[in-house]
N, C-alpha and C positions, 0 to 999 in steps of 0.2 A: 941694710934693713934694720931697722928699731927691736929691739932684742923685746920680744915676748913677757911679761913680766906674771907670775901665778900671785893672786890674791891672797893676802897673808890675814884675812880678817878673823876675829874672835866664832870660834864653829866655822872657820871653812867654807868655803864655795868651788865644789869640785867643776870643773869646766871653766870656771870665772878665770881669764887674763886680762891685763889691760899692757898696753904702750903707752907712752908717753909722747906728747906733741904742743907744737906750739897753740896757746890758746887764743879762738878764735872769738873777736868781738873783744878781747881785753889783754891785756900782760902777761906776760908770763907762763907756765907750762900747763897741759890738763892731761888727765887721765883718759884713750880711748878704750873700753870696754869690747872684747872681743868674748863669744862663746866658741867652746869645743864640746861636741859630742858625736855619737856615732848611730847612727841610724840604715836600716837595713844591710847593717855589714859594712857602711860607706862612712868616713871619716868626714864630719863638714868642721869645717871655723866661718863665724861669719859674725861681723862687728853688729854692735847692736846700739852705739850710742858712742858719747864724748861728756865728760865727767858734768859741763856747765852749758856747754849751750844744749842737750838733751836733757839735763838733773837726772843722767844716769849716775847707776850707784850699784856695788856687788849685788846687794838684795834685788835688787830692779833686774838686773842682766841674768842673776838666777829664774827668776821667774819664767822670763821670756825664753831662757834655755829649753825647762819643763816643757813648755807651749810646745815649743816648736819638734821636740821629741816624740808627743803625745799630737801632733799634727792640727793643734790647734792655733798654730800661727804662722803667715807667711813671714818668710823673710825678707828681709831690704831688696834682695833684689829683686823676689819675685812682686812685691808691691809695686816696684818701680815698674814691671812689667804689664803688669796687671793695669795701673794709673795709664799709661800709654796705649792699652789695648782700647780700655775707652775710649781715652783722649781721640782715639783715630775711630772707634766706632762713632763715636759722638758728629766726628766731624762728616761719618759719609754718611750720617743722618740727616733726610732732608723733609723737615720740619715743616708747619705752615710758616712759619717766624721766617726762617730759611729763605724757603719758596717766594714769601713776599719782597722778601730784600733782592733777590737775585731778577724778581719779574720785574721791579721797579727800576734797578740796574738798565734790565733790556730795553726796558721801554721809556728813555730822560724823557720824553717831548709829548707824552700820552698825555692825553683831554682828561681833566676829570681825576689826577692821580692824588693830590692832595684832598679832596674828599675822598676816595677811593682808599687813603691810608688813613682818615681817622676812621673811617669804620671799621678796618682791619683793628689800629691799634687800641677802638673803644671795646668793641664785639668780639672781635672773633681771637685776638691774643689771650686776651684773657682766660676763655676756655677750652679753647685749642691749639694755641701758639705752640706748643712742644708737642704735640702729638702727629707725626706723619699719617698720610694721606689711607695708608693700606692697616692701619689700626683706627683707620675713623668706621661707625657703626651707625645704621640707619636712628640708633636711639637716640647718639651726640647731634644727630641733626635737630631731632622734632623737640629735643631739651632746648638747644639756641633757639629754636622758634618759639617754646614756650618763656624763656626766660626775655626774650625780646619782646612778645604781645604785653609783657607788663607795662612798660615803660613807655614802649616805641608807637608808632605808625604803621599797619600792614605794610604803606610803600617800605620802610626802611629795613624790614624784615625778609622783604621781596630785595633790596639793594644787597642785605648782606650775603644773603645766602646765593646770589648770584656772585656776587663779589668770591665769595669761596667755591664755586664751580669753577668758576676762571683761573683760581691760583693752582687748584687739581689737576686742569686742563696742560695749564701750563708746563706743570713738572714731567708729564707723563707726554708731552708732546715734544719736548727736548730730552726726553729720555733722563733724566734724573732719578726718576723713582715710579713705581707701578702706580696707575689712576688708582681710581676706588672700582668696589666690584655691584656698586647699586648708583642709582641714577637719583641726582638731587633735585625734588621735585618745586619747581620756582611757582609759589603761589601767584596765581591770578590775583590782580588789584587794579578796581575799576577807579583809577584816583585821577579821570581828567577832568579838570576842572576848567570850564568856560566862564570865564569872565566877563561883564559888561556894566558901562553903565549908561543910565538913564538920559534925556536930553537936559533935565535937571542938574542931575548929577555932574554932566560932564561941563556946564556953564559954571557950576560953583568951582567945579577943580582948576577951571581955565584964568578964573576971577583971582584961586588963591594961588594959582601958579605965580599970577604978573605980581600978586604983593609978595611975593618970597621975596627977600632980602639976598637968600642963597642964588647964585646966578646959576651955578653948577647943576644943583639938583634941579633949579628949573627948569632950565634949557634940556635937560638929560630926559626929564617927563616929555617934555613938550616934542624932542626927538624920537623917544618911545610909540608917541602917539602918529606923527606926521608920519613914520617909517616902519614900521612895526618889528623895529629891529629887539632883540635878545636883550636883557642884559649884560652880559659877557661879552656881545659885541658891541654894545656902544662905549664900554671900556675901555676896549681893547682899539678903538677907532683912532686915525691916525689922517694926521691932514692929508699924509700922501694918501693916503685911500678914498680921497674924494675928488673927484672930475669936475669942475665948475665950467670946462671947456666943452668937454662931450655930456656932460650930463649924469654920472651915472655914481653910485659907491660904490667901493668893491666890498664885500665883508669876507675877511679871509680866516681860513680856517673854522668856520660856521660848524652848528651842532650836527648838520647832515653831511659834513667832510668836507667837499671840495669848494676852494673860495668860488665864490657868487657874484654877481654883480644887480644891482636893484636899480631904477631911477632917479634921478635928484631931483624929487617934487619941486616948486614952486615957493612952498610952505619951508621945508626943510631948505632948501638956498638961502633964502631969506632970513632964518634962521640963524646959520651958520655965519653967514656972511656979516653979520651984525655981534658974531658969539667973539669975544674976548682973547685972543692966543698968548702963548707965551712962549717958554720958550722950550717947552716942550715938546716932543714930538706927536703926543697924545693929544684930540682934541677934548675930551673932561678929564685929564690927567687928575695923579693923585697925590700924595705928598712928594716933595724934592721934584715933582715933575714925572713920577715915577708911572706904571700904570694903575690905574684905580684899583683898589680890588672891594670897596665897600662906599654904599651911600647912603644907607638904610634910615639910621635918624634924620636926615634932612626931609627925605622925601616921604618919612609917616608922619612927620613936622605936618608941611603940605597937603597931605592924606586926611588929618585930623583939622586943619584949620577950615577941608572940606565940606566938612560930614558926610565922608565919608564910610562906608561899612567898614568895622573891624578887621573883616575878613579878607579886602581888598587889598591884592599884592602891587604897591604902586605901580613898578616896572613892567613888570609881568601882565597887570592888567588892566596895563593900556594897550600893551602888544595883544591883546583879546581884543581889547575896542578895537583896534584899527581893523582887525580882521574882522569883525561883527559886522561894523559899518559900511565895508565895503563888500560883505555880503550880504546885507539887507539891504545894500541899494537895485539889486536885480541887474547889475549894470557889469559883474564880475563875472565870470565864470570859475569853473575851481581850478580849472586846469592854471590861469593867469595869477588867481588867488594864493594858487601853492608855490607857484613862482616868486613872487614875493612876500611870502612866509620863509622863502627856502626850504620848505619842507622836502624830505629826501624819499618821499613818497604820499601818495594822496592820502593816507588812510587817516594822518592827525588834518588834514584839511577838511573831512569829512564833515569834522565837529560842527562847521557853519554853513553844514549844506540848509539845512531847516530853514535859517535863514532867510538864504537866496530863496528856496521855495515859496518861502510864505510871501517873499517881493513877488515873485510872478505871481503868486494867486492873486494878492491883490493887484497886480499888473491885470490881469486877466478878468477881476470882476472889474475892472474900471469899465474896460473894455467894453465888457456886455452892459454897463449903467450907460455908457456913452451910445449903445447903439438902440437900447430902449428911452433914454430920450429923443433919439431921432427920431423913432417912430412917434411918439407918443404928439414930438412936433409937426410932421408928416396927418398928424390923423385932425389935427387943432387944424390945421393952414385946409384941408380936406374938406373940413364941418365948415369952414367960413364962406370957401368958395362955394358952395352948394345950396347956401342958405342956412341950414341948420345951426341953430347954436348950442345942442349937444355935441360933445365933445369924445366922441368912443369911438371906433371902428366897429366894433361889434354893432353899436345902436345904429349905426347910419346902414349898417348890413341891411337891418330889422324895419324899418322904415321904408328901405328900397322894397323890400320881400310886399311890405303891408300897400305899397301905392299899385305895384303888379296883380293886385287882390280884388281892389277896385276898379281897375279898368274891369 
């Protein structure tokens, strides 16, 4: 063992020893700084430094003796003790930041996860990212709501705060960490929006569909319209998923879950069958052949060479025309309707019941115009054969009544 050396500096430093050792980071020997003192009776030595890669120094390692005498300083090892306690509390803290990472883990193949994570990492990292689930307060909620209504959208306010019930959910349903102890109240938001347009409208979009130059975004509109497929599924569309034998598409993995199968209109075959392949697997594939994941300038290209309304979501609200059109023709039902919507319940089919309505009303006044000009012809062909060249049933009543009078 390296022989203890006592500090021989000008005034002394009682406790101060150092050893000598090889120096670390450069040549040559350094000085290690070691204290003695006695505390409750009890004898400690414990190093406090190395002369160059600490800039310990007699005066420096006195100091820290004092301290740690007067118990106003841990020592080496209980720091190191202390760092580690953390370290391992830290780690069986489970955070939102955490909980996200581990739910994204369980779930690779979840719909919707890449929006689902930038709102996490736009929203809710920021101001709750390090705070676990059993230190959140009904206050931290109505703050994110307020700090969200500046900027955001009700819906996205209603997406986030859901989005953080789910990660809550999650940790306390795998037993990670305790739920919360109050219920996150997910505001209602009335944001469905039905789309349509006009018989105007949809001759100008059809006119600037053929002059696009773009094949892709045309075809992609002109397929939104004829099928009233998603955007995300005509994407994701794939040659294998279309029947040209039996007739039918399949759209797999749809927003209502289980893949679907729709009809292959007449329009849409025709369509297709004249649409461009490659050698892709995708049929509007996206760069390298890859799947699509954006078309948006092409198709507000289109949109505006329209005239389009500003407001109109090209994709989106054709997938409303189709459904609009085929419930104002009175010819649908909803139950068929929602069938090929793939709705995964009637209640978003609902939207175009009015529609269908108002086709049978008018279905139904035709009806009754059609059976008062019978009559009205029935009373005309009446008055001829009888003589009369008034033209009423009533009058011909009145006449009858008036010759009965005279007799």
């Amino acid at each position: 063992m390296v022989k203890r050396v006592k500090t021989n500096y000008p005034g002394n430093y009682p406790g101060i020893y150092y050893r000598e050792g090889k120096r670390i980071g450069g040549n040559g020997i350094e000085k290690i700084y070691y204290i003695v003192f006695k505390k409750d009776g009890k004898t400690y030595e414990e190093k406090v430094g190395r002369q160059y890669m600490d800039a310990m120094t007699p005066a420096r390692a006195a100091r820290i003796r004092a301290e740690r005498i007067e118990g106003k300083r841990l020592s080496r090892k209980e720091i190191r003790e202390k760092e580690k306690a953390l370290k391992e509390a830290e780690q069986n803290r489970w955070t939102f930041t955490r909980l996200w990472e581990k739910y994204k883990s369980s779930n690779p193949g979840l719909k919707g996860i890449v929006t689902d994570d930038n709102r996490f990492q736009n929203h809710i990292k920021p101001i709750l990212g390090d705070k676990e689930p059993k230190d959140l307060l009904p206050l931290d909620i109505d703050r994110l709501k307020i700090n969200l209504l500046k900027t955001r959208a009700p819906g996205t306010v209603k997406n986030v705060l859901e989005l953080l019930r789910r990660i809550t959910r999650f940790g306390a349903k795998k037993r990670l960490c305790p739920g919360l102890d109050f219920t996150i109240e997910i505001p209602k938001v009335n944001n469905l929006k039905t789309e349509d347009l006009t018989v105007d409208q949809l001759n100008r979009l059809l006119k600037a569909i053929d002059r696009s130059s773009n094949i892709q975004a045309a075809n992609l509109m002109k397929m939104a319209l004829f099928t009233g497929l998603r955007r995300g599924e005509l994407f994701r569309l794939k040659w294998e998923d279309i029947d040209f034998d039996r007739g039918f598409i399949t759209i797999k993995d749809p927003k209502g879950g289980q893949d679907q199968k729709i009809p292959l209109n007449d329009e849409t075959r025709n369509l297709l069958e004249s649409h461009q392949r490659s050698d892709s697997p995708f049929v509007f594939p996206g760069r390298d052949g890859r799947q699509r994941t954006d078309i948006k300038k092409a198709v507000n290209q289109i949109k505006k060479s329209a005239g389009l309304p500003k407001d109109f979501r090209p994709l989106h609200g054709l997938r409303h025309t189709y459904a609009s059109m085929l419930a104002s023709s009175g010819q649908v039902d909803m139950y068929t309707l929602q069938r090929l919507l793939t709705h995964k319940s009637p209640v978003m089919t609902q939207r175009y019941a009015h529609l269908r309505d108002e086709a049978l009303r008018k279905a139904s006044n035709l009806a009754g115009d059609l059976i008062n000009k019978a009559i009205k012809e029935n009373e005309i062909a009446a008055s001829k054969k009888s003589g009369f060249k008034t033209t009423g049933f009533k009058t011909m009543l009145t006449l009858e009544k008036k010759k009965g009078k005279n007799r």
